[in-house]
C-alpha angles and dihedrals in degrees: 000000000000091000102041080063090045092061090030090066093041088056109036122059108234099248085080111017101112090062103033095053086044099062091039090048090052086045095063093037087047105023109069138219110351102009100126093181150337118201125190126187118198113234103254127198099256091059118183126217116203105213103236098083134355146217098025135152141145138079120327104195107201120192112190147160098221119105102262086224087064093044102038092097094058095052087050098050095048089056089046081068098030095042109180084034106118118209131207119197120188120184119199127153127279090258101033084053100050091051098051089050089045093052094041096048088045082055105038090238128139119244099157150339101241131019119212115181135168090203093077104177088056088054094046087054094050091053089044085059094058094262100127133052123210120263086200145284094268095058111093095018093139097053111096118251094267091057098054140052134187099342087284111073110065129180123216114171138056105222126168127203110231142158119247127202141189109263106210086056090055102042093108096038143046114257119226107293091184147001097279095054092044088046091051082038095068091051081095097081103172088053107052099032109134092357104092116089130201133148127286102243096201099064093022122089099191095036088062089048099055097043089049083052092047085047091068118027088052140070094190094063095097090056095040088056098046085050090051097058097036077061101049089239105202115228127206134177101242138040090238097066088054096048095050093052096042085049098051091035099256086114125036095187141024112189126199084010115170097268088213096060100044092054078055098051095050101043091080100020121061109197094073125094132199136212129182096208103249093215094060127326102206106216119213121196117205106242125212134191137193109238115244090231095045111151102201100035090163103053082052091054095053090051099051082041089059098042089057091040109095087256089062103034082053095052082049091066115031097034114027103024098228106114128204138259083236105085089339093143100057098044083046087062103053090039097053117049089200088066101056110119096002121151109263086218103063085049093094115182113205103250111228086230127137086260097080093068082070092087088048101064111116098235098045099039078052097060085040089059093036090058089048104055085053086063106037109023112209093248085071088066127119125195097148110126 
């Protein structure tokens, strides 16, 4: 309990903390397995109306694959505008979440309102299968072109993939700027066995997404691999496990971590460091979609409007981290000191094209995974939290 007031206060301003932690505490206790929260704000008298829509209320249902800590802000931001509207999040994996949405939409069932998911393709390929509705052609008008798709997939987020490292370990030496150096750094293998951490693939949806990515922009992926496994890379499921152990030592090096998180992460904790790799940072946006059995459409819409308006775009910066598409390269740049001066052109955001169900194909994804079990056996595996 102590804990659960420890994050709440983390989370909530204290202008309406009491009330907020109350429901959400009443959400976990009441809500059963995988509700991560459910916040309510009780209409007040200076009600405010955001201009994108009017007259709305009801129940929005999110079901999303972003850590609800890191969120939180922008939910309660966008309440701050919509007051009496009451909002379910629920937080599953890449992969768990991408189940639950195929199986709903195969049944005509409704699972959520909106859909938010780190593991794009997976999303593009939901939306390809009929799964999502159009909120409208003039929602999204201001992403550029890589970061939408038919007027249904939308990105919202500016996210890199970096590698982190734990600074005290690297006070008297220079940690990896780029494939190459990380590739002659685990020559020493004495040194970094067992203390290198990536995703597990194989349960991560956006793990996979970025190692399929890495597959193909660069010519170095065959080696790295290799070098991971020599080095009995440990793998984990979510970005958190590998932050913790690169912060307390467990862990000397993350590669392909969640950049958001991990500006997140040091930015109260001192002991992580953060590169953008100098030779190309992939950049993921975190799509959403409107279901296409949505029961409250409008109320979505709002919420993917507000997230793209300047107010939103502002709380994803400066609260939750996450950055936007929408300047995301600028603000990356004065938020990260690893960025400063870095070439824009080795910054490659991950298009939301058809392309990127390539990776998705059973028997591709099936020789993918093939080539990387020879390299990293599963019992090198690591799901321990």
């Amino acid at each position: 309990m102590k804990m659960f007031w420890h994050y709440c206060k983390k989370a909530f301003p204290a202008k309406r903390r009491k009330q907020t932690c109350l429901w959400a505490l009443a959400a976990l206790i009441g809500g059963g397995a995988g509700i991560a929260a459910t916040v309510m704000n009780v209409a007040r008298a200076e009600d405010r109306e955001f201009p994108i829509s009017t007259d709305i209320s009801g129940r929005l249902v999110i079901q999303s694959s972003t850590d609800y800590m890191i969120f939180a802000p922008v939910i309660e931001a966008f309440q701050d505008r919509w007051p009496g509207i009451l909002i379910t999040y629920n937080e599953l994996t890449t992969n768990e979440l991408n189940g639950a949405t195929e199986q709903a939409c195969d049944q005509a069932r409704f699972l959520g309102d909106l859909i938010i998911s780190s593991s794009i393709d997976q999303q593009l390929k939901l939306v390809n299968d009929g799964c999502a509705q159009s909120p409208g052609s003039r929602v999204g008008t201001n992403l550029p072109d890589w970061a939408k798709w038919r007027d249904e997939l939308f990105g919202l987020t500016y996210e890199p993939a970096v590698t982190v490292y734990n600074k005290a370990f690297f006070a008297d030496r220079k940690p990896p700027q780029n494939r190459f150096d990380l590739i002659d750094l685990l020559r020493e293998s004495d040194t970094f066995r067992a203390k290198v951490g990536s995703y597990d693939i194989e349960t991560s949806g956006v793990g996979y997404l970025f190692a399929f990515q890495d597959a193909i922009q660069a010519s170095t992926w065959g080696r790295l691999v290799e070098s991971l496994g020599r080095n009995e890379a440990q793998l984990f499921c979510c970005t958190g496990q590998i932050l913790e152990r690169v912060a307390d030592g467990r862990l000397l090096l993350g590669y392909n971590v969640l950049g958001s998180y991990a500006l997140s992460r040091i930015g109260r904790d001192k002991r992580v460091g953060l590169v953008l790799p100098s030779d190309y940072t992939l950049i993921m946006s975190r799509a959403a979609f409107i279901s296409r059995d949505a029961r409250e459409p409008a109320i979505a819409r709002a919420f993917i409007d507000f997230m793209l308006s300047p107010p939103g775009r502002a709380i994803l910066s400066r609260d939750a981290g996450l950055l936007s598409p929408i300047g995301g390269p600028d603000m990356l740049a004065q938020l990260a000191g690893a960025a400063k001066g870095a070439d824009p052109q080795e910054l490659r955001p991950i298009a939301l094209t058809p392309a990127l169900m390539v990776g998705l194909d059973q028997a591709k994804r099936n020789i993918f995974l093939q080539q990387w079990r020879a390299a990293l056996p599963p019992r090198q595996l690591s799901h321990h939290p």
